[in-house]
C-alpha positions in Angstrom: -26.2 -35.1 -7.2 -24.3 -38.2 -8.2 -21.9 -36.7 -10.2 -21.1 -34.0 -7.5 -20.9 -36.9 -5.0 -18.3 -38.7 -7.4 -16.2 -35.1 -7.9 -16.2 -34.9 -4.0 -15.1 -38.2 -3.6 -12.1 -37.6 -6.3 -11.2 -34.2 -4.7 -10.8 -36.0 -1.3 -8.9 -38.7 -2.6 -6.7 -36.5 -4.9 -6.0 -34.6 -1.7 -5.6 -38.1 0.3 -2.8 -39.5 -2.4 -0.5 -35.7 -2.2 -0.2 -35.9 1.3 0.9 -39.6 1.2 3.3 -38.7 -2.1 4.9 -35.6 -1.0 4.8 -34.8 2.6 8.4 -35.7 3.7 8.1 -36.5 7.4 10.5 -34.4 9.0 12.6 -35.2 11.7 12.4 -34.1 15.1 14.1 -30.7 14.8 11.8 -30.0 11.9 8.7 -31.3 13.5 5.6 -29.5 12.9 3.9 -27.4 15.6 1.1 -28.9 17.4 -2.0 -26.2 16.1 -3.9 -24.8 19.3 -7.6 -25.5 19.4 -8.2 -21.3 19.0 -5.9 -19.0 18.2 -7.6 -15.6 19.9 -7.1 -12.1 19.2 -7.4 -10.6 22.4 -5.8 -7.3 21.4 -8.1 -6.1 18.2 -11.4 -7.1 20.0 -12.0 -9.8 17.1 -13.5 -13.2 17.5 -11.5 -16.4 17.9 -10.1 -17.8 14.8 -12.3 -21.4 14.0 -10.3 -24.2 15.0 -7.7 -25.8 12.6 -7.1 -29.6 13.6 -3.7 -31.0 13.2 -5.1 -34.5 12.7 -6.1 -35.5 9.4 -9.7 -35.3 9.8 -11.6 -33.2 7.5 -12.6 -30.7 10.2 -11.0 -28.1 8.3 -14.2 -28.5 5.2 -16.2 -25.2 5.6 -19.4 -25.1 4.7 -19.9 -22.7 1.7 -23.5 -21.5 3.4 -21.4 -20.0 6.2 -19.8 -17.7 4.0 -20.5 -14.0 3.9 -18.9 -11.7 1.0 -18.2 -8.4 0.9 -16.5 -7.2 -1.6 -14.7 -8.6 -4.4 -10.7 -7.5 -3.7 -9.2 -9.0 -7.1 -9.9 -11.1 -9.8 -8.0 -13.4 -12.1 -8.5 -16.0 -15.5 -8.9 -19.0 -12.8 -10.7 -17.1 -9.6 -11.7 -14.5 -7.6 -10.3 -12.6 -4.2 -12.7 -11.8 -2.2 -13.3 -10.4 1.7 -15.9 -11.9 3.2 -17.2 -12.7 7.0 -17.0 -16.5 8.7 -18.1 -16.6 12.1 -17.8 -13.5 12.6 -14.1 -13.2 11.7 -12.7 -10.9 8.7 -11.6 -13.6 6.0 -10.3 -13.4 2.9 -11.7 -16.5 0.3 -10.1 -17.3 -2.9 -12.3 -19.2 -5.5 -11.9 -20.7 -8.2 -13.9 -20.0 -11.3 -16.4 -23.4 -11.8 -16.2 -22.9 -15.7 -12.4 -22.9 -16.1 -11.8 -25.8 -13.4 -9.5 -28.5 -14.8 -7.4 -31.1 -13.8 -4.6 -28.8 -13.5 -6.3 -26.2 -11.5 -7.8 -28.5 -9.8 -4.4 -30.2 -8.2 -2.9 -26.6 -7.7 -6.1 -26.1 -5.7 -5.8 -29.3 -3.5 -1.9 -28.5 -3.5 -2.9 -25.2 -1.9 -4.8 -26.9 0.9 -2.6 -29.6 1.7 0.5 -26.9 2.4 -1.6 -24.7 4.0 -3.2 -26.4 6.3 -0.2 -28.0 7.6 1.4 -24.6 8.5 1.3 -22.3 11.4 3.3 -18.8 11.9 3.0 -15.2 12.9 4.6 -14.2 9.5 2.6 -16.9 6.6 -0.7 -15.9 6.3 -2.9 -18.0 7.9 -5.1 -20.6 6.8 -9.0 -20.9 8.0 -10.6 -23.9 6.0 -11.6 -24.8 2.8 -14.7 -25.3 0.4 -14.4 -28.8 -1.6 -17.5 -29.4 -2.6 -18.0 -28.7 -6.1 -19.1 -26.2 -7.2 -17.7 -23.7 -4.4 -14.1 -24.7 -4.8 -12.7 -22.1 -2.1 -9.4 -21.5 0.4 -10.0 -19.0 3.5 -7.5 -17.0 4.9 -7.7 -14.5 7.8 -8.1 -10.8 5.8 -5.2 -8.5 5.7 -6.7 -5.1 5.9 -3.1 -3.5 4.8 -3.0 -5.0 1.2 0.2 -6.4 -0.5 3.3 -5.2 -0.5 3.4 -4.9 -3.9 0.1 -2.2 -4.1 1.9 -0.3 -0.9 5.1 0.1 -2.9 3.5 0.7 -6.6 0.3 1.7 -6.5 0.5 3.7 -3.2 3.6 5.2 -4.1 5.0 4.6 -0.3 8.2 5.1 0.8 9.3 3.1 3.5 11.7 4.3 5.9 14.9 2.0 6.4 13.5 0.9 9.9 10.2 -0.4 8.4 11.8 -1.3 5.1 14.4 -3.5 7.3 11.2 -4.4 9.6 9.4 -5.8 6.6 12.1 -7.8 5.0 12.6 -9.7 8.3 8.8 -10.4 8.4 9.5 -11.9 5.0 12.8 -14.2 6.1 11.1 -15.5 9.2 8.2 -16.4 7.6 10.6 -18.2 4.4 12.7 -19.9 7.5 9.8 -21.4 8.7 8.1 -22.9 5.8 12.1 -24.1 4.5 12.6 -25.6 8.0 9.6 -27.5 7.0 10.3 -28.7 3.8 8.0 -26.2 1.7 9.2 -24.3 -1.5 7.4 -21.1 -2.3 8.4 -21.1 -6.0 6.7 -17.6 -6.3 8.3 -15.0 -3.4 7.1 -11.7 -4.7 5.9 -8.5 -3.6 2.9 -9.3 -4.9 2.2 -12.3 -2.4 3.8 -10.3 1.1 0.2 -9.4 2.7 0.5 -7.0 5.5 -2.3 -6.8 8.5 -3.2 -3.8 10.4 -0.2 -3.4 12.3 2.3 -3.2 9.4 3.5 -7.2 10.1 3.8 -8.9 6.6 2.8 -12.5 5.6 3.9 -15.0 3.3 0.7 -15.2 0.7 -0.5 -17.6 -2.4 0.7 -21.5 -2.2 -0.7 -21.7 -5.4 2.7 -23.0 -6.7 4.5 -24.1 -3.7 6.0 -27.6 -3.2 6.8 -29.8 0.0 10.6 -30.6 -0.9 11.2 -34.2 -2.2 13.4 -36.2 -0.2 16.3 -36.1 -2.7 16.5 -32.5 -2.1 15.5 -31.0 -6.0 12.8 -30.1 -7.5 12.2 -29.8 -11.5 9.9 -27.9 -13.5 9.3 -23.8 -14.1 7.0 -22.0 -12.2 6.6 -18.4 -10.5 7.5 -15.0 -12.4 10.6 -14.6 -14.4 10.9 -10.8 -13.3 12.0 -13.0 -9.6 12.7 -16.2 -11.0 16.2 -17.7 -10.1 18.4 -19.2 -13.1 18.0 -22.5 -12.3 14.2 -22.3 -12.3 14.4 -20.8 -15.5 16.1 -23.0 -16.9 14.6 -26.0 -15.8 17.6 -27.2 -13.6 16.8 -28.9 -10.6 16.5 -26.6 -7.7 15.8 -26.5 -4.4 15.2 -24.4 -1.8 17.7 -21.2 -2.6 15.4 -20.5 -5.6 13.2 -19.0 -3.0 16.5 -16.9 -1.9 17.0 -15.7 -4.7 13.3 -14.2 -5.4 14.3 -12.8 -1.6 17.1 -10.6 -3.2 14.8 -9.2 -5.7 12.0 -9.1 -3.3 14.8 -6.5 -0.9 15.5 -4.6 -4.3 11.9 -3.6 -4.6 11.9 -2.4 -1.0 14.9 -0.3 -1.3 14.1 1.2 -4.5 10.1 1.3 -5.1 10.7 -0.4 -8.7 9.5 -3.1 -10.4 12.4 -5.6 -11.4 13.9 -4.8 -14.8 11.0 -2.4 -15.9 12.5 -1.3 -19.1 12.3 -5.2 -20.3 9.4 -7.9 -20.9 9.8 -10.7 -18.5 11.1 -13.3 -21.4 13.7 -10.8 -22.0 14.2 -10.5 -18.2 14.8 -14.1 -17.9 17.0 -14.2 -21.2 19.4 -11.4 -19.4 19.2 -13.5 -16.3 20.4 -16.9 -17.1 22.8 -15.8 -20.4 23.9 -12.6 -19.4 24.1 -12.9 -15.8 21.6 -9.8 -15.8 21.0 -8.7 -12.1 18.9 -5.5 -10.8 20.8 -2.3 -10.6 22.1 -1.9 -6.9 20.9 1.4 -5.1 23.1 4.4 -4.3 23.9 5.4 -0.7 22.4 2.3 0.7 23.6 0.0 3.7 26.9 -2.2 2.6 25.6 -4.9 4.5 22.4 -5.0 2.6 24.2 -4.2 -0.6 26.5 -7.6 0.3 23.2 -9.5 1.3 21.6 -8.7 -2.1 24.9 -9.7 -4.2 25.0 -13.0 -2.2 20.8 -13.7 -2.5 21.8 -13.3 -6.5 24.9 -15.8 -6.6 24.0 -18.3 -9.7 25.6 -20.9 -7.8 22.9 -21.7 -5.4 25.3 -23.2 -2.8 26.8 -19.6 -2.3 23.8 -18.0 -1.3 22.5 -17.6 2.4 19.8 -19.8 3.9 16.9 -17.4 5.9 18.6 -18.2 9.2 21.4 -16.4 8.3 19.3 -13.7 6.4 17.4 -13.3 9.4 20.1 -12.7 11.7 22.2 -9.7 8.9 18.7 -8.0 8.6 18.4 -8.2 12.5 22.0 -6.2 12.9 21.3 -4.3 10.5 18.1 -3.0 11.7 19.8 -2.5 15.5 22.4 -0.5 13.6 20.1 2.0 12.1 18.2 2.2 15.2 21.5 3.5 16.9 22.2 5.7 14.5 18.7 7.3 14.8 18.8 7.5 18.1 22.5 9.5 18.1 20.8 11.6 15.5 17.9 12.4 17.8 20.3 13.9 20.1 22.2 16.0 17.9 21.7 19.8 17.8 18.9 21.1 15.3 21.6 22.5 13.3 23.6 19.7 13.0 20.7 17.3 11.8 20.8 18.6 8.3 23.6 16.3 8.5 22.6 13.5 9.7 23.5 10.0 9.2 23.4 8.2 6.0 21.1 5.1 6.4 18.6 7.1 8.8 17.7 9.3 5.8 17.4 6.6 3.2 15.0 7.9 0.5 14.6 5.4 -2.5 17.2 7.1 -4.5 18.4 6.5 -8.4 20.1 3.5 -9.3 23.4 2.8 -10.5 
């Protein structure tokens, strides 16, 4: 009992000394949004999500007992995925493995909770509460019934048409611009951690590596996967947050083509091709010059070149109105003429160059 005592005491002041360390007030424009007491699903009939306080109180501590699991979704060297019940919501609870916990782990854990508990938007997944009392070392998320992008693309063999392939990238920059605007680096932007609910909108997933950004503006220190990795990160440059647009550009290559980045290659020799060969993804055939442009600029070495989410945003959003027109004009054509239709409303993920 004493020693779990001392464990929980450590835990809460590890968690205690990050927060003073590496949250970078932001300024007024950046401020963080005040969390609602509830946020309510009035739409899908499900309770009330439990109340998140914005203070720094630990009212965010759930206790393990009120956990109900499911079904184990995933597992992993460190922890296991699973979906589970918590007051009667549908919640997805990551925990750690008790026997491979180290100090490591253990501050990626806490890193985890600190980030996600200070964010709040439609497109990041959303944070619940938290288990820190050893041995139940556990984050809760709200459950996304639709799976990862990664499973709908690869393992589902899906192909998304360009509205919902331009639909999901947007999901992805909005919920990037919001976590940049608030100082947070991803570090591991993947089709792998894009959840998506049961209405098709995808969430930014797993903080297991992300970063508040220092005040100086860089960042050292590899993480994430080299298939998505940018140079810099690779190389252990300091970087800051255009890494993270970089991954985005990959991240749109999956979409469009239904591949896994450099497939014919191990990751080292990924990276390798990457930084000392300038080694990007093949681009598509027959797909929209303005996302063919957007990808070339998310994949600039120089950093500075490439676009922040704001302006991502904003392309994908034209984009997207342009297709729409163009379906629409093809919905009015004669049958005959159909066969013929536009080129970006019949987007099928088509060979590369």
């Amino acid at each position: 009992m004493q020693e779990t005592q001392e464990l929980t005491r450590a835990l809460s002041s590890r968690l205690a000394t990050i927060e003073k360390e590496a949250w970078a007030k932001p300024s007024l424009k950046n401020e963080m949004p005040v969390v609602p007491e509830t946020v309510s699903h009035p739409d899908n009939g499900r309770s009330p999500v439990p109340t998140l306080p914005s203070n720094d109180t630990d009212d965010w501590e759930i206790d393990y007992s009120q956990l109900k699991f499911i079904q184990k979704v995933a597992n992993g060297s460190f922890g296991d995925l699973f979906q589970g019940t918590y007051c009667g919501q549908d919640v997805a609870i990551k925990i750690l493995k008790p026997e491979r916990l180290n100090e490591n782990l253990q501050r990626e854990f806490l890193q985890e909770v600190f980030i996600m508990r200070k964010v709040r938007h439609k497109n990041v997944v959303q944070f619940i509460g938290a288990c820190t009392m050893p041995p139940n070392l556990c984050i809760v998320t709200e459950f996304m019934s639709g799976g990862s992008v990664y499973d709908y693309l690869h393992k589902q063999k899906a192909v998304l048409k360009m509205p919902m392939l331009l639909r999901v990238a947007i999901d992805v920059s909005k919920g990037m611009d919001y976590l940049h605007q608030n100082k947070i680096i991803h570090r591991d932007l993947k089709a792998a951690n894009l959840l998506m609910d049961e209405n098709e909108v995808v969430k930014v997933a797993d903080f297991g590596v992300a970063r508040v950004q220092a005040q100086s503006g860089v960042m050292t220190a590899e993480t994430g996967t080299y298939r998505w990795m940018a140079p810099e990160v690779i190389e252990h440059k300091p970087y800051d947050y255009k890494a993270d647009v970089f991954s985005f550009g990959i991240v749109l290559w999956e979409l469009l083509t239904g591949k896994v980045p450099y497939a014919d290659l191990t990751p080292l020799q990924a990276a390798v091709g990457v930084v000392q060969k300038g080694l990007r993804p093949a681009i598509p055939r027959n797909i929209h010059p303005k996302l063919m442009e957007l990808m070339q600029k998310c994949w600039k070495a120089d950093p500075a070149e490439r676009p922040d989410f704001t302006v991502i945003t904003t392309l994908l959003k034209v984009v997207l109105k342009e297709v729409n027109e163009e379906l629409e004009e093809e919905s009015k054509r004669p049958k005959d003429s159909k066969k013929h239709g536009g080129l970006f409303s019949s987007f099928k993920r088509s060979a590369v160059r």
